[in-house]
N, C-alpha and C positions, 0 to 999 in steps of 0.2 A: 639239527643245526650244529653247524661244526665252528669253533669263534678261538683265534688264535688268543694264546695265554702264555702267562710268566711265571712261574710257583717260586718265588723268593723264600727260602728255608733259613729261620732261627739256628742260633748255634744248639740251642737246647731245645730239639724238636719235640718232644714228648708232651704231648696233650698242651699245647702254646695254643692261644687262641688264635683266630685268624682274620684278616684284614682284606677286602676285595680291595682293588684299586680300580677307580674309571678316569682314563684321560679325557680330558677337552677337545676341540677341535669339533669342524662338522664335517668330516670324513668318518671312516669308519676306527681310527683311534691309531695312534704308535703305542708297543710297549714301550720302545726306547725312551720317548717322553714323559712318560711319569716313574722312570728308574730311579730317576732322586729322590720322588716317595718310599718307593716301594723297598729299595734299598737301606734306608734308614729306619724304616719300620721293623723291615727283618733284623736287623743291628739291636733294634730296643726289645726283643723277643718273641716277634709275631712269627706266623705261618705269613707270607703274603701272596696275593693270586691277584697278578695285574690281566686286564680282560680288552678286547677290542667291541665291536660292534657289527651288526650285523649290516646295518647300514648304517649312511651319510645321516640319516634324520634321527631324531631323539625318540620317535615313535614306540619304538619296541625295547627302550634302553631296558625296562626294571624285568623284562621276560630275560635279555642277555642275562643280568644280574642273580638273576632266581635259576640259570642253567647254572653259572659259577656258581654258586651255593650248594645246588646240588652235586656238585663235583668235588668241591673242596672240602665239605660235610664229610665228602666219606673216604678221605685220603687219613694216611695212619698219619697218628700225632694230631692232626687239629682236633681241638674242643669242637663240635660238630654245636656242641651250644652256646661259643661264646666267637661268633661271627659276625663283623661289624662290616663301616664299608668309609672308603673314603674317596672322593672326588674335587676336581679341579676345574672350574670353570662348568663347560657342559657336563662332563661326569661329577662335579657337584650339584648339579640340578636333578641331573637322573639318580643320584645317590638319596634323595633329600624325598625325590616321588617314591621311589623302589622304598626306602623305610615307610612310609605309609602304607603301602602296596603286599609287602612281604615285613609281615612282623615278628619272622623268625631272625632279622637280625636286630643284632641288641644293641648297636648306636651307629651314629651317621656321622662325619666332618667333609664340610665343603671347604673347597677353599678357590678365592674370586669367583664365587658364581650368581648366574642370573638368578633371581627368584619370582619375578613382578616380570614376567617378558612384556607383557601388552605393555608396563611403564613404561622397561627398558627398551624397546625396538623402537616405542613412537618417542620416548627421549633424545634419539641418535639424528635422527633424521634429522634436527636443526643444524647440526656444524657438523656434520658428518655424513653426506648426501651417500656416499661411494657402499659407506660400512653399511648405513641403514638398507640399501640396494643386498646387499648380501646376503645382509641376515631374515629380509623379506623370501629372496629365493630359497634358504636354506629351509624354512619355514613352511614353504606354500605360500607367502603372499602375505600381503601387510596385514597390521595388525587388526584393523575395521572389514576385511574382507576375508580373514580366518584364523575370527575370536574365538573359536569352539576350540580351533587345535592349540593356541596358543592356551587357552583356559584347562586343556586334560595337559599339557604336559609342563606348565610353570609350578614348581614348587607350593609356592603359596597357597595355592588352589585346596593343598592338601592339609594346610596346616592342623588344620582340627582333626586329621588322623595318625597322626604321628606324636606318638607316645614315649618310646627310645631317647635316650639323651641326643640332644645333638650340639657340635661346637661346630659355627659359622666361624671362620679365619677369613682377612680380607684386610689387602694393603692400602692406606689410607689416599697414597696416591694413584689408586688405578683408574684412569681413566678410557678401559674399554668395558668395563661394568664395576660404576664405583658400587661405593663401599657400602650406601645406603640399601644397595638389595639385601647384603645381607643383616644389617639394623632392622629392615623391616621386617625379612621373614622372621627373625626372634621377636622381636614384637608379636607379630603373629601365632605366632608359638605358644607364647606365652597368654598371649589373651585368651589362647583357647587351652590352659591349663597347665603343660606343659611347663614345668617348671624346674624343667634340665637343661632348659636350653643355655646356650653360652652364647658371646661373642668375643673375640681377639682379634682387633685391629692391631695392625704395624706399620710404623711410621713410615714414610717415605718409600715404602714399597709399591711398586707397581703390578699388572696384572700377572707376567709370566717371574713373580717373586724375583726381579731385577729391584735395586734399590737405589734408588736416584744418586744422592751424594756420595757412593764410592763405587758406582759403573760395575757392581758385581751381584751373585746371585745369590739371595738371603734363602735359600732349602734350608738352613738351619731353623733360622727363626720360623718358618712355616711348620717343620716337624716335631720341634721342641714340644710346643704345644699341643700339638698333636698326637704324639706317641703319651704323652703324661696322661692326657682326658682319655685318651686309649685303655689306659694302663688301671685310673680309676676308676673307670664306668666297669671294664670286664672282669679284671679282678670282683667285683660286686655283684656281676649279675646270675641268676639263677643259674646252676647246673643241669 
């Protein structure tokens, strides 16, 4: 399997830990689009490895994820043991299964992502006939007609196997997956032990980190946080 990539390098590449990135979108992924992650990670002193997909479906995302890992494991300079992953919207979803899935990496951050899809998809359908149609086809088919696939690849599904830190981000006004999927899946998280989990909401932020009252794009605020829980969780974890 061959999966187009981005290797963002640290100014101080020597044993940095390293960061996957997975974009959103139900295509097979841009790097260009999540370059405002990827590029600000590498700034706060990661290795970074932006990834695409093999397909349009979320199916096989945490198999892409575990090729990048093995790829990125064994380039000079990353910590081979201190490889996290961070995702956005759908590659926060597949971030959040692949840490259950593969628990050689050692923390996960979502940020705007589904977690509860059977919620979120039969959510949409009341004021939103056009979207819910989309995300029906993107899917296989609504949510009562293919509960199986929607239940292997929604996050939550996994919560009780995901043991890794994870910080759920998610801006308070998104309204193409608010904010409440990711409330829940820490809840869930945490119900099932998980006692690393975080949440950071921000205010007035919407889904593609646009922020209402000043018509511009908060990646600041999205990585700030992000690069920090990055930086405490790997600094900390086993060698």
């Amino acid at each position: 399997m061959t999966l187009a990539v981005r290797h963002n390098r640290p100014a101080q590449t020597t044993n940095a830990p390293g960061i996957i990135v997975m974009p959103g979108g139900i295509a097979t992924g841009s790097l260009d689009s999540i370059d405002w992650a990827a590029s600000r990670l590498a700034r706060a002193g990661f290795h970074v490895l932006s990834v695409t997909y093999r397909s349009g479906s979320p199916e096989h995302d945490p198999r892409d994820v575990r090729i990048a890992l093995e790829w990125f494991s064994e380039r000079e300079g990353v910590d081979g043991n201190r490889i996290a992953v961070f995702g956005m919207s759908r590659g926060g979803m597949s971030a959040l299964r692949t840490a259950a899935l593969v628990p050689e990496l050692r923390a996960a951050v979502s940020f705007g992502s589904p977690t509860d899809l059977l919620q979120h998809v039969r959510g949409v359908a009341p004021y939103a006939p056009g979207r819910y149609q989309l995300l029906c086809d993107w899917l296989g088919g609504a949510p009562d007609e293919n509960r199986a696939f929607y239940e292997m690849i929604q996050p939550i599904s996994y919560a009780s196997q995901i043991r890794q830190p994870v910080l759920g981000i998610h801006g308070q006004f998104d309204m193409h997956v608010p904010p409440e999927q990711t409330i829940w899946m820490n809840e869930a998280l945490r119900r099932h032990g998980n006692e690393q989990a975080e949440v950071h909401l921000i205010p007035f932020m919407n889904h593609y980190a646009d922020v209402t009252p000043t018509y511009q794009f908060g990646f600041d605020l999205v990585m700030e946080p992000a690069c920090e829980f990055f930086k405490r969780v790997l600094e900390t974890a086993p060698a």
